[in-house]
RODO-315263 format. One record per residue (C-alpha): residue number from 0; x, y, z. Coordinates in steps of 0.5 Angstrom, whole numbers, plus 2048, in hexadecimal, padded with zeros to 3 digits. Layout:
REM RODO-315263
<NUM; <X; Y; Z>>,
...
This chain:
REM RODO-315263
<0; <905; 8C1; 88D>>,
<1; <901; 8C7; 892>>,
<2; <8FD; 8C5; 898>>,
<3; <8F7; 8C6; 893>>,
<4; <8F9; 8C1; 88F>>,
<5; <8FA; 8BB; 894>>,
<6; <8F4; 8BD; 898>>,
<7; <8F0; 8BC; 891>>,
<8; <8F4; 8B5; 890>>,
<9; <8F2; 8B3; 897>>,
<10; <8EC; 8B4; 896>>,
<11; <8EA; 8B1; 88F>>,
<12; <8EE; 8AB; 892>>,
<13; <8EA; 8AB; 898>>,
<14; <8E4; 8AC; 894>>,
<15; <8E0; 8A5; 891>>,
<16; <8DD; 8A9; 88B>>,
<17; <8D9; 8A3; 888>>,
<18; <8D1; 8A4; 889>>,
<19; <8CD; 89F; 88E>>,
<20; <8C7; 89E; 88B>>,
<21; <8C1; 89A; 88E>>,
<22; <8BB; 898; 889>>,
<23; <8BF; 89D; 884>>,
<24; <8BE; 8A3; 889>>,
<25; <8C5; 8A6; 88B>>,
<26; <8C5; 8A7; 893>>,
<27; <8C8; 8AD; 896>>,
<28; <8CD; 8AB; 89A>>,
<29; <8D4; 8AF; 89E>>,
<30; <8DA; 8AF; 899>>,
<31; <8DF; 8B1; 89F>>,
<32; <8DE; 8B1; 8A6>>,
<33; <8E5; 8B5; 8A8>>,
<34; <8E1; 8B6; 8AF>>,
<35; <8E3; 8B0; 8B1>>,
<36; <8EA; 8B2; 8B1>>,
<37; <8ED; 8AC; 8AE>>,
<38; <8F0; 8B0; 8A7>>,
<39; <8F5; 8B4; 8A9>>,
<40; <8F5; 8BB; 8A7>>,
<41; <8EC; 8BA; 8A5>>,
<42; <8EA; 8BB; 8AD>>,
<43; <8E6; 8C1; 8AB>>,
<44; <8E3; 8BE; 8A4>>,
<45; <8DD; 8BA; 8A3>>,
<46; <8D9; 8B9; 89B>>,
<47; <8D2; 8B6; 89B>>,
<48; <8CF; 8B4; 895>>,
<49; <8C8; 8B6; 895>>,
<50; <8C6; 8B4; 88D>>,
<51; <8C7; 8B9; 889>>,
<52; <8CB; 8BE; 88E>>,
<53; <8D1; 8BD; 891>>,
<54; <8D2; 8C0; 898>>,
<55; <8D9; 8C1; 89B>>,
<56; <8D8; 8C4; 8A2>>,
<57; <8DE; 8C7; 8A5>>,
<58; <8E0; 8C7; 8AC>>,
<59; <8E6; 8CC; 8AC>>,
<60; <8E8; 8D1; 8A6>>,
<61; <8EA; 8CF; 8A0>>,
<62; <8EF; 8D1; 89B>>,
<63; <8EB; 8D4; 895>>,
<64; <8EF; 8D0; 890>>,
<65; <8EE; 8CA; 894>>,
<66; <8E7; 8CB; 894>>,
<67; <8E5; 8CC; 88D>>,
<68; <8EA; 8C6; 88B>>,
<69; <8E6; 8C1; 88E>>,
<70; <8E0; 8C4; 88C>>,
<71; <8E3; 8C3; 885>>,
<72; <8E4; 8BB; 887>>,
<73; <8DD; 8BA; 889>>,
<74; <8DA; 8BD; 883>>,
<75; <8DE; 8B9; 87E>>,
<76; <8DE; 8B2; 882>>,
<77; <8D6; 8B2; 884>>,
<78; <8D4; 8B2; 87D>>,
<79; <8CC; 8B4; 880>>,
<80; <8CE; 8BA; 884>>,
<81; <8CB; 8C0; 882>>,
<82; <8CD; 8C4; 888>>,
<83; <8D3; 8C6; 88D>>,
<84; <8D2; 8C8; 894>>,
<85; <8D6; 8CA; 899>>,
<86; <8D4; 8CB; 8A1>>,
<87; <8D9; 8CF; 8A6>>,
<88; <8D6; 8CD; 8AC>>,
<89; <8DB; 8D0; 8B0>>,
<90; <8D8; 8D7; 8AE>>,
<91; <8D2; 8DA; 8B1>>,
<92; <8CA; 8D7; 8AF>>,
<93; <8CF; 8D2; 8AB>>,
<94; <8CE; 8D5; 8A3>>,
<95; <8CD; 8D1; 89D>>,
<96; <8D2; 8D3; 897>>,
<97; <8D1; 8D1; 890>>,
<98; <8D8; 8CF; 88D>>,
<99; <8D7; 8CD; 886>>,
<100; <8CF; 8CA; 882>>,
<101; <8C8; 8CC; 884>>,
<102; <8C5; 8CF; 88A>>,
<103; <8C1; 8CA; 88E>>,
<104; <8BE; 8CB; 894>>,
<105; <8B8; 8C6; 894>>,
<106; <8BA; 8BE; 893>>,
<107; <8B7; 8B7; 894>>,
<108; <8BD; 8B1; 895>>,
<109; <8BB; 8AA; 895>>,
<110; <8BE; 8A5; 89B>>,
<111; <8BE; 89E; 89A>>,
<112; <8B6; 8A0; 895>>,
<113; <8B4; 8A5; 89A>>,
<114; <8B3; 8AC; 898>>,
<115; <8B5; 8B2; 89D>>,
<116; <8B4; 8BA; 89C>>,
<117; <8BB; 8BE; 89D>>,
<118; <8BC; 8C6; 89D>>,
<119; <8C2; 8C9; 89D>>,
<120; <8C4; 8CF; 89F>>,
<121; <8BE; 8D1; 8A4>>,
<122; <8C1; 8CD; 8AA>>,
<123; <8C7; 8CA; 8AC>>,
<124; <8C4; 8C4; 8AB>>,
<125; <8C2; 8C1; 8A4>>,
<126; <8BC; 8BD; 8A8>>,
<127; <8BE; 8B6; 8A8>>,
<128; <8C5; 8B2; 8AA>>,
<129; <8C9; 8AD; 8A6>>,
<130; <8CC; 8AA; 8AC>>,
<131; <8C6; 8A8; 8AE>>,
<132; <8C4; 8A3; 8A7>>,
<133; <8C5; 89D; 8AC>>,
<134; <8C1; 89F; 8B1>>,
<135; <8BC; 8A1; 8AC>>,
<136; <8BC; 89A; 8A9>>,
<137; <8BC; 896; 8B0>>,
<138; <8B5; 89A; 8B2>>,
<139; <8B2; 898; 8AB>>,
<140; <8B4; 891; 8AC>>,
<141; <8B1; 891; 8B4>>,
<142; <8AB; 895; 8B3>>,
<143; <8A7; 890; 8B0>>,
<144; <8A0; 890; 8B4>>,
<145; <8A3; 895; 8BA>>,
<146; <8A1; 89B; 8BD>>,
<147; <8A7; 8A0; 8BD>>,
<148; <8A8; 8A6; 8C1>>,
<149; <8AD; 8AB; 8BE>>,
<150; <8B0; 8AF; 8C1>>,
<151; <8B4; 8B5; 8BF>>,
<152; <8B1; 8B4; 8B8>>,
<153; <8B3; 8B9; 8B4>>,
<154; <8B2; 8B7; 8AD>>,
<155; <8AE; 8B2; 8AF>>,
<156; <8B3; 8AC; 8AB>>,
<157; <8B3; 8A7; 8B0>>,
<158; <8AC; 8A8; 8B0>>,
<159; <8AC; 8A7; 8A8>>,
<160; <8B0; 8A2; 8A8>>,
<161; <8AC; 89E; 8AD>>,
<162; <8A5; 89E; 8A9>>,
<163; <8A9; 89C; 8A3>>,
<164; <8AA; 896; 8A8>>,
<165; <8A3; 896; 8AA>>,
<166; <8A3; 899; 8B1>>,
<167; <89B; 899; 8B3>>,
<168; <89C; 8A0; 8B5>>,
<169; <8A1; 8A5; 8B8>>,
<170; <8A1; 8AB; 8BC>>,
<171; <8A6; 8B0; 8BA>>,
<172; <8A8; 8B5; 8BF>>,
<173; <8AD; 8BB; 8BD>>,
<174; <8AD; 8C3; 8C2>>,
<175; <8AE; 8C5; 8BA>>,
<176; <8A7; 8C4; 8B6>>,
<177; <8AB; 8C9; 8B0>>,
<178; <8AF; 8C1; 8AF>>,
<179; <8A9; 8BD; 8B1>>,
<180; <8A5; 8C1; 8AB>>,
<181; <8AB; 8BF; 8A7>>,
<182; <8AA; 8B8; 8A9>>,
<183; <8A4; 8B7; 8A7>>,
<184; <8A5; 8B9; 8A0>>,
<185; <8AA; 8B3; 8A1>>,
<186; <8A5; 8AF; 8A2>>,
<187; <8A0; 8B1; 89C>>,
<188; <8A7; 8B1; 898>>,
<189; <8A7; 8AA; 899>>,
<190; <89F; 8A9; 898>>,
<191; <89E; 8A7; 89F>>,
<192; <898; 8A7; 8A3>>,
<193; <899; 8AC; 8A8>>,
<194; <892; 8AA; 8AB>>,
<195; <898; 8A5; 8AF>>,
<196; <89C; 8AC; 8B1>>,
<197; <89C; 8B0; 8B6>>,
<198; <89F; 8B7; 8B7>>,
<199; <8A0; 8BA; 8BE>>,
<200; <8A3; 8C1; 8BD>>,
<201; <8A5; 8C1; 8C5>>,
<202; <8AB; 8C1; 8CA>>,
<203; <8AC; 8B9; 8CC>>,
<204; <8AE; 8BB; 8D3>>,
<205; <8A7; 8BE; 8D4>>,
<206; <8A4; 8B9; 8D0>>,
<207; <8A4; 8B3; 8D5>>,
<208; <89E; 8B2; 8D6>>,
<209; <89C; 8B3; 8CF>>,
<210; <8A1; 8AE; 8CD>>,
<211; <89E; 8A9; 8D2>>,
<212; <897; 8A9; 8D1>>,
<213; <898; 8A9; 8C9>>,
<214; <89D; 8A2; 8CA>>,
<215; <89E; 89D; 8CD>>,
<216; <8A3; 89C; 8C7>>,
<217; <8A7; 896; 8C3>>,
<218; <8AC; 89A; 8C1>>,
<219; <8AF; 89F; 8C4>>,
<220; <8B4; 8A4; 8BF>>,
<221; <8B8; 8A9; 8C3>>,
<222; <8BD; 8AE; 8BF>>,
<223; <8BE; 8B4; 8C3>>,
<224; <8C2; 8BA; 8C1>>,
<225; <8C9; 8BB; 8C5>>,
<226; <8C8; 8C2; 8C7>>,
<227; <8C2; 8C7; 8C6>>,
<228; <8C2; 8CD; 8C9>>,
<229; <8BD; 8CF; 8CD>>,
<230; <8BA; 8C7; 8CD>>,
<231; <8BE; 8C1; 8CD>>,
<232; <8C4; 8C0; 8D0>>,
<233; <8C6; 8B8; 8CF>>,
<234; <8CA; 8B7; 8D5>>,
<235; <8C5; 8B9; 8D9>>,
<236; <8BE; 8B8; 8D7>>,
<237; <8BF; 8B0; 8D3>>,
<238; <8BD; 8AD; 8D9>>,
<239; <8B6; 8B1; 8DB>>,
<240; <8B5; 8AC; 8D5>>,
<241; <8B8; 8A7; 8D7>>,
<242; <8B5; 8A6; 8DD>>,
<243; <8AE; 8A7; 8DA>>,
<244; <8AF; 8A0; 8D5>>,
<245; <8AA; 89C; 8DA>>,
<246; <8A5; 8A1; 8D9>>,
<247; <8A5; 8A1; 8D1>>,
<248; <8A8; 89A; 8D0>>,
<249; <8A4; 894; 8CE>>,
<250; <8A8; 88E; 8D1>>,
<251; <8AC; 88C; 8CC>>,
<252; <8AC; 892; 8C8>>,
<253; <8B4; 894; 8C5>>,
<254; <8B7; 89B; 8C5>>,
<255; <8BC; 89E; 8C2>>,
<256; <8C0; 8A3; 8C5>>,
<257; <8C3; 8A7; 8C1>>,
<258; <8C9; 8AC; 8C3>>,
<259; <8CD; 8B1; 8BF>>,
<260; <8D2; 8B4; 8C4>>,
<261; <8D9; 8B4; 8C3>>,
<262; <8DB; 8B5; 8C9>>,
<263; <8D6; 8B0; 8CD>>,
<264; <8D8; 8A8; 8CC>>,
<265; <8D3; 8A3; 8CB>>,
<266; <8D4; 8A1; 8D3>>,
<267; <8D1; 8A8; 8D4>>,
<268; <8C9; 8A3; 8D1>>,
<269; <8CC; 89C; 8D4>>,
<270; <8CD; 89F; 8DA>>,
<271; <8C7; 8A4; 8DB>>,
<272; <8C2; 89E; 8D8>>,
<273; <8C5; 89A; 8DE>>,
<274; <8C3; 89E; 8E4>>,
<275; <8BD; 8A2; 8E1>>,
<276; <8BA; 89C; 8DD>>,
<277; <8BD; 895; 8DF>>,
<278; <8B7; 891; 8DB>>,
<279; <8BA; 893; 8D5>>,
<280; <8BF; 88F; 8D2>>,
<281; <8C4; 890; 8CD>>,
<282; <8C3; 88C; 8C6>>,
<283; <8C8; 890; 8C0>>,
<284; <8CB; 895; 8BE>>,
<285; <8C9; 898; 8B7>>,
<286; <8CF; 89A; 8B5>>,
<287; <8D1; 8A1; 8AF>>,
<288; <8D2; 89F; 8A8>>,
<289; <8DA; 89D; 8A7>>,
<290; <8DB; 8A5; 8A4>>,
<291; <8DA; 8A7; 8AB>>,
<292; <8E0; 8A4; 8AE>>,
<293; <8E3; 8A9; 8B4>>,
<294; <8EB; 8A9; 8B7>>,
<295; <8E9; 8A8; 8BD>>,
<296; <8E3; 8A3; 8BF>>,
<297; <8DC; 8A5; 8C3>>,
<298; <8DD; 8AD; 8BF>>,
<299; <8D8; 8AC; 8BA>>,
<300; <8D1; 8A9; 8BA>>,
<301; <8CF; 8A5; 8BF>>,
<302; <8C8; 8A1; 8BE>>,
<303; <8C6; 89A; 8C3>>,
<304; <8C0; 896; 8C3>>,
<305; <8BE; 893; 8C9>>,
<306; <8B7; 88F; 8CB>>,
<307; <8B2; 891; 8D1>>,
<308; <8B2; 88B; 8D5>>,
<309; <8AE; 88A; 8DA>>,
<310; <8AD; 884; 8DF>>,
């Protein structure tokens, strides 16, 4: 047996095939998450279904055969797939290549009956995260009558989901208006009333008192991005916000600190919130959907909620 033919064992072993549906609609989920280093042999390997297009995203070559294989496997055990996409991130601009089925760049995925545009092949990211769909569903479960401030909002889905918990508003903020115009397509692609959505195209570290004199807020939803050249920079800039919640927080409001780095820790929040804003304290965790599992604790997404607490 080759090493191609154990890998493609592996994975259809890994892999649980059969659909999840909620209300009949089959929900995009990760099939594979070989980032987490817990299968050996797969670190450089992840596979997302986004019906009706699979996606494999490399992180490291491949052999060709190998890759063909699987998307054999994944063409033949989703019977709804009508695409097979690889993604070498490990390559320059991140390029999209098409294995096996129809070309198709533009789709809408249903999480947990909320829809989400997506585009594949224009950017390294499709424009939404699947280790997020529990953070998304704690959001539409706590946004009940808030006012939510979003900061980072990309594609505005925790935005989406927190109207579809009937949030009184919520104030979306992102440096790219690119993905704030495709968030609120996300809006209208749910049918809901944009008139309770706003959408600031501006850096937020600039923004302060902008971000203060449209608050205060019930629910504050901050998921930065690691690393961005030129703009953010985690490690040193979480606190400007951090120290900034008394000036936006209602007492008693929640945040929920999101952070994605590999390389810094969940004690990295705990012990920024504790010097920078003591009032606040922690509630949850919300951990990621189980596929997400990683070797080695504290890699992989962190998501804490705390409450603003004041005496």
């Amino acid at each position: 047996m080759n090493e191609s033919t154990n890998t493609i064992d592996s994975i259809a072993m890994l892999i649980d095939f059969d659909s999840q549906k909620v209300n009949g609609i089959e929900q995009c989920r990760r099939l594979l998450h070989g980032r987490g280093h817990v299968f050996e042999g797969l670190e450089h390997v992840s596979i997302d279904w986004l019906p009706p297009v699979a996606l494999i995203t490399l992180y490291r070559e491949e052999d060709r055969n190998s890759l063909m294989l699987m998307a054999e496997l994944l063409q033949s055990r989703l019977p709804d797939c009508r695409s097979v996409q690889v993604q070498y991130r490990y390559l320059h601009m991140s390029p999209f290549e098409l294995l096996s089925g129809d070309e198709i760049s533009e789709l809408v995925v249903d999480e947990l009956g909320l829809k989400y545009q997506l585009r594949l092949g224009v950017t390294q990211n499709t424009g939404f995260f699947l280790d997020m769909c529990n953070g998304h569903d704690w959001v539409r479960e706590h946004a009940q009558g808030k006012r939510v401030l979003n900061l980072f909002a990309y594609t505005c889905a925790f935005s989406v989901a927190a109207l579809a918990g009937d949030a009184e508003h919520v104030l979306n903020m992102d440096m790219s208006k690119s993905a704030l115009s495709r968030g609120r397509d996300n809006h209208r692609l749910n049918q809901q009333d944009t008139r309770r959505v706003a959408f600031e195209g501006v850096d937020i570290f600039k923004s302060f008192s902008r971000i203060k004199k449209r608050g205060p807020y019930d629910l504050l939803i901050c998921d930065p991005p690691s690393l961005q050249k030129g703009s953010v920079d985690i490690q040193r800039d979480y606190k400007k916000i951090i120290r900034r919640i008394p000036e936006f927080m209602n007492p008693g409001g929640q945040l929920m600190l999101c952070l994605n780095s590999p390389d810094l820790g969940e004690s990295f929040l705990l012990d920024m919130v504790a010097e920078k804003c003591p009032e606040c304290k922690l509630k949850e965790r919300i951990s990621a959907p189980d596929v997400f599992r990683e070797a080695v604790p504290g890699k992989g997404l962190k998501v804490l909620i705390f409450e603003y607490v004041v005496k």
